[in-house]
N, C-alpha and C positions, 0 to 999 in steps of 0.2 A: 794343275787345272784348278779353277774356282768353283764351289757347288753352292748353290742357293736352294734351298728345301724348306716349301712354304708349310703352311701349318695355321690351326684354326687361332685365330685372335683368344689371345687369354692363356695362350701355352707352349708359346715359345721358350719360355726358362725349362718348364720341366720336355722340350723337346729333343734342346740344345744337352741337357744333362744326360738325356736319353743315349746320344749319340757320344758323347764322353764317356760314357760305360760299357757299350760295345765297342770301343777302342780308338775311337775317330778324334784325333787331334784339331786344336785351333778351332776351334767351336767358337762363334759368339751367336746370339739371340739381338733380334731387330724385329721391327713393327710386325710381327704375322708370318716371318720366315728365320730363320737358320744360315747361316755361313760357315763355310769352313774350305778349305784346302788341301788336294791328295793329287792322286794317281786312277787307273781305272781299279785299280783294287780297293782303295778307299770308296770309289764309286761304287762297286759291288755292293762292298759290304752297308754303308748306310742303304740301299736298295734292302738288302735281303732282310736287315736288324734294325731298320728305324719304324717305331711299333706309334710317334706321332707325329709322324713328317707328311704331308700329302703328296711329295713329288722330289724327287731328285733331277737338277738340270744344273748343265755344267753355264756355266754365268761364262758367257767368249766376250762383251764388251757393253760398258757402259756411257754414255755419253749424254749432253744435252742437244737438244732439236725443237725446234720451231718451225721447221719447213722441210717439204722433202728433198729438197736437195742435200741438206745438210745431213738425215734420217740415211739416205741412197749412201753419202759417203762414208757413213759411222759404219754405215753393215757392211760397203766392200773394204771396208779396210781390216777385217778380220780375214785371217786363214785359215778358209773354209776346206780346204783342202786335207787340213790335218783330219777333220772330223768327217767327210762326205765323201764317198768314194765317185767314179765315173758313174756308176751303175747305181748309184741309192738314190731313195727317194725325199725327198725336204718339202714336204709342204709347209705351209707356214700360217699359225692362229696367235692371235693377241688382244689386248686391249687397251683402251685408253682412257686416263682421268683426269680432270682438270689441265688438259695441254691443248697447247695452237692444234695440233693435229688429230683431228676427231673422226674423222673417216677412217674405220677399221679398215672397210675393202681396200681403198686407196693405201694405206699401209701397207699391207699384205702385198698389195702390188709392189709396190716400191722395194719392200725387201725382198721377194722374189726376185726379181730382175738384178738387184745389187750382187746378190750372192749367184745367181747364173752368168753374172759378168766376170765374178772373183773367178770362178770353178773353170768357165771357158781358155781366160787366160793360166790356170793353171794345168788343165788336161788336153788345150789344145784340139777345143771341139767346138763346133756348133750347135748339139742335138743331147741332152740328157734323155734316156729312156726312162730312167728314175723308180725302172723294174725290182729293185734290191732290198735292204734293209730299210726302213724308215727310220728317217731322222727328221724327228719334228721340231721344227724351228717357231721356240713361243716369244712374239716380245711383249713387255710391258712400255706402258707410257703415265708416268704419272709425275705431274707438275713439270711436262716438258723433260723431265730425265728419262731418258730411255735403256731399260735393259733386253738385249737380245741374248737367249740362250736356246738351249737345245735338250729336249724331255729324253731322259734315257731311264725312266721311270714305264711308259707303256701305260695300261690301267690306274687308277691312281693308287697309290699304296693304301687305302682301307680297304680294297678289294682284295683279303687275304687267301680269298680260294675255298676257304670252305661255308661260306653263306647262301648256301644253293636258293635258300627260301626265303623270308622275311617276312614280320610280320607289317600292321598300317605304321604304325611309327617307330622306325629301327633307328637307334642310334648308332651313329658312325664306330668303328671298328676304332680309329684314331682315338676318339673319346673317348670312348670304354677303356681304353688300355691308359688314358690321362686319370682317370679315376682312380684304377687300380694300382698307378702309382702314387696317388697321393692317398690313399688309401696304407697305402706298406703290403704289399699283399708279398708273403712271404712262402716258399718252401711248405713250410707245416704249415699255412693257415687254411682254417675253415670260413667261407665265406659264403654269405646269402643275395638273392636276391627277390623280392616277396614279389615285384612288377614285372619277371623275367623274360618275358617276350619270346623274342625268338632265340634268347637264348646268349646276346655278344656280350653283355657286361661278365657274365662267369668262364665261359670260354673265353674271353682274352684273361681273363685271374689265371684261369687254370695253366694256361700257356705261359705266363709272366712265371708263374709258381714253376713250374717243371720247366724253364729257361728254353720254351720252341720261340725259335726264331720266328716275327710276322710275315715272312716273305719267303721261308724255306720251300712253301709247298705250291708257287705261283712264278710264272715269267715275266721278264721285263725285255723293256723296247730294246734294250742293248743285246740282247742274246743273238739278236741278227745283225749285228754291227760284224764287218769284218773289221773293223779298227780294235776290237778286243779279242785277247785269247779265250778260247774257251776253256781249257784248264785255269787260268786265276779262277771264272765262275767256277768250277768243280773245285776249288780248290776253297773258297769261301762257304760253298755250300757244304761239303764236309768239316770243316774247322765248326762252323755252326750245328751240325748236327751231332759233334763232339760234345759240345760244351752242351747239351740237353741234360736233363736231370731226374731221369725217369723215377728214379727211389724217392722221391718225394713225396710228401704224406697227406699232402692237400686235400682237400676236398669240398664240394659246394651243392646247395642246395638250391632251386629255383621252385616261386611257385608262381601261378597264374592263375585266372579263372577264365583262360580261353583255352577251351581244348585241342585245338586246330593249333595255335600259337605254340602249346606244350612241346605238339609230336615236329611241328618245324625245329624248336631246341632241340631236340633231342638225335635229330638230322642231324641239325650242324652241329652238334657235339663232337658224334661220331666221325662226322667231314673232315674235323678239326685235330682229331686223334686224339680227344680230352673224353669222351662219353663215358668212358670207368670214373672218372673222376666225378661227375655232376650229376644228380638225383633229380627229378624233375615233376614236382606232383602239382596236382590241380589243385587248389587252395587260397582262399578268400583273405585278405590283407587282415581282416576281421576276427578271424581263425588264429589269424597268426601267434605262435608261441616258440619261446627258445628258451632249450635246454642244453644249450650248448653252454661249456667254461668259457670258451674263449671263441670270440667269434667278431668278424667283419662285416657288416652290411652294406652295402653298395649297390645303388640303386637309381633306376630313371621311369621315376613315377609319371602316371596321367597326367600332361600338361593341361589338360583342358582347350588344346590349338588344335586337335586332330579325332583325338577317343573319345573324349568326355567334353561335358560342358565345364566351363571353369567352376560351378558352385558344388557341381560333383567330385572335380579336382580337388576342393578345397575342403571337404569335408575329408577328403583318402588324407590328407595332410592331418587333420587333430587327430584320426584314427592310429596313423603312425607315431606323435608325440604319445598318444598310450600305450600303444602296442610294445614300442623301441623302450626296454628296461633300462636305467643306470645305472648298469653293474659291473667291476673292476672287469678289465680284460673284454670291453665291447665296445666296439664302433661305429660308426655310422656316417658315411658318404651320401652324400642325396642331391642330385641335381634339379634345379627347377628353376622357373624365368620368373617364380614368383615372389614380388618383393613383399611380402606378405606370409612368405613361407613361416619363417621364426615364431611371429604371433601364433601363426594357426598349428605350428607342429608345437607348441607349448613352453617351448625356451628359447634363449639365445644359441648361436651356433659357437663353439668351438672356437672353429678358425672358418673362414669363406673366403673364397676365390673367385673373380668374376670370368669369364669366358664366354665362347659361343657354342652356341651347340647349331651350324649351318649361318642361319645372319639372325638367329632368336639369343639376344642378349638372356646368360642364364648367371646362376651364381650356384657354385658348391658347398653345401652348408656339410659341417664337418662335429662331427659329435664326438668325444673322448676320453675327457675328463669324468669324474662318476662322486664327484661330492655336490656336495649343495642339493 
């Protein structure tokens, strides 16, 4: 089978690498999603261990269209069969950009019908109940290409299960875990976060650091498929809960000055099985001090788009170019949509990375180096 697993613009390379390291062959990286090629146990497993993919769907056929006659033919000509049982259920959502065919509803109809025509002549019915497992049927339409696939994803994968709460501006679970690897966050590292909210940029370190899989402790659409065994899942989810790294020496600090925001981290720490590992004190960006030898900062400061107003944003930014030491053995990851950040945090960065954080163009500024 073919899998397409989309991903935020800006992080396709380090998604694709992602998926190369928990063991997924023929990987390539394209515009905002991920490719590659397996079985349902490949499928599993980037389900269970892809920590920045948004979605795992099997990619059943590609074509161009202009019209729906030609759209009707491309979808029955897949075998739906292999994938859909008598009794499951296919609804069907998608969307469309820059192509002749701009009518969502009218799509959706089209491929509905195409694929109850494929199924009819293959189960020799008239009447789907569609009572069973759900198989959601997503297509895309963009410059008249058309891809139709099928979500065996469920929830989107940044819903790892343990974020019961959240604070006004949560960054995605996906992101967080893009920082911390360009971050290096390793085994023994100690790492901070002075903005830490509810808590997801250190719980996904801590997880990355003690190797928990993003997806161990959450369900996906496939688990109601009768087209999969359910031993490969048991069989994926123990191999992953093998390879965890409990003796690891990590550890991280978070601080805030919302209280309310504190005891939410401190939830989903706990949610997440990381809470021995992460410290969680009330404390002003102002305050901030480190005595740590070796340490990692990483961090999704006040935008000024939701918490703060931009000039208040922009002042937490000079306070962090003081605050943030140049001393061997420290880092500094820091996201923000501000092109302006460099001047006001008091140097140039490092390295930077452009990306999205949702559709707000951001750039990661990366701090490392400790001379000059």
């Amino acid at each position: 089978m073919r899998f397409v697993a989309p991903c935020l613009l800006g992080l396709e390379g380090l998604a694709a690498n992602d998926l190369k390291f928990k063991g997924i062959s023929g990987v390539r990286a394209e515009n905002g999603r991920v490719l590659f090629e397996g079985d349902y146990t490949t499928m599993i497993r980037a389900n269970i261990c892809s920590s920045m993919c948004a979605r795992v769907f099997i990619l059943l056929a590609e074509f161009e269209a202009r019209d729906f006659d030609t759209l009707f033919e491309g979808v029955r000509a897949v075998n739906w069969s292999e994938y859909i049982g008598e009794r499951d259920a296919f609804p069907v959502k998608g969307n469309s950009l820059d192509s002749a065919l701009t009518s969502i509803p009218a799509c959706q109809k089209i491929i509905k019908k195409a694929v109850v025509e494929k199924l009819r002549q293959s189960y020799n019915t008239s009447w789907f109940e569609e009572d069973g497992g759900v198989h959601q049927i997503q297509f895309r339409i963009f410059k008249n290409r058309v891809s139709i696939m099928l979500d065996t994803t469920g929830d989107a994968l940044n819903k790892r299960g343990y974020r019961a709460l959240s604070n006004d501006a949560p960054i995605k679970e996906t992101l967080a875990a893009a920082m911390c690897d360009l971050a290096r966050v390793r085994a023994d590292h100690i790492v901070v976060d002075p903005f830490c909210g509810s808590g997801t940029i250190l719980i996904e370190a801590a997880r990355k650091a003690l190797n928990i899989m993003p997806g161990i402790d959450r369900g996906f659409a496939f688990e109601a498929w009768d087209q999969v065994n359910p031993d490969l899942i048991e069989e994926e989810r123990r191999k992953a809960r093998e390879e965890q790294r409990p003796d690891a020496t990590f550890k991280a600090y978070g601080y805030d000055i919302d209280d309310e925001a504190l005891e939410i981290a401190r939830r989903n720490a706990e949610l997440a099985g990381v809470g021995d590992r992460i410290v969680f004190e009330k404390r002003d960006i102002r305050d901030y001090t480190d005595d740590h030898e070796r340490v990692s900062v990483i961090t999704n400061p006040p935008y000024g788009e939701r918490m703060l107003d931009v000039s208040e944003a922009r002042e937490l930014y000079k306070v962090m170019g003081k605050k943030f030491p140049r001393l061997p053995f420290h880092s500094y990851t820091i996201i923000s949509p501000d092109d302006n950040f460099e001047k006001l945090f008091g140097r140039p960065a490092d390295k930077r990375r452009k990306l999205y954080n949702g559709t707000l163009r951001c750039q990661v500024y990366q701090y490392f180096k400790n001379s000059g």
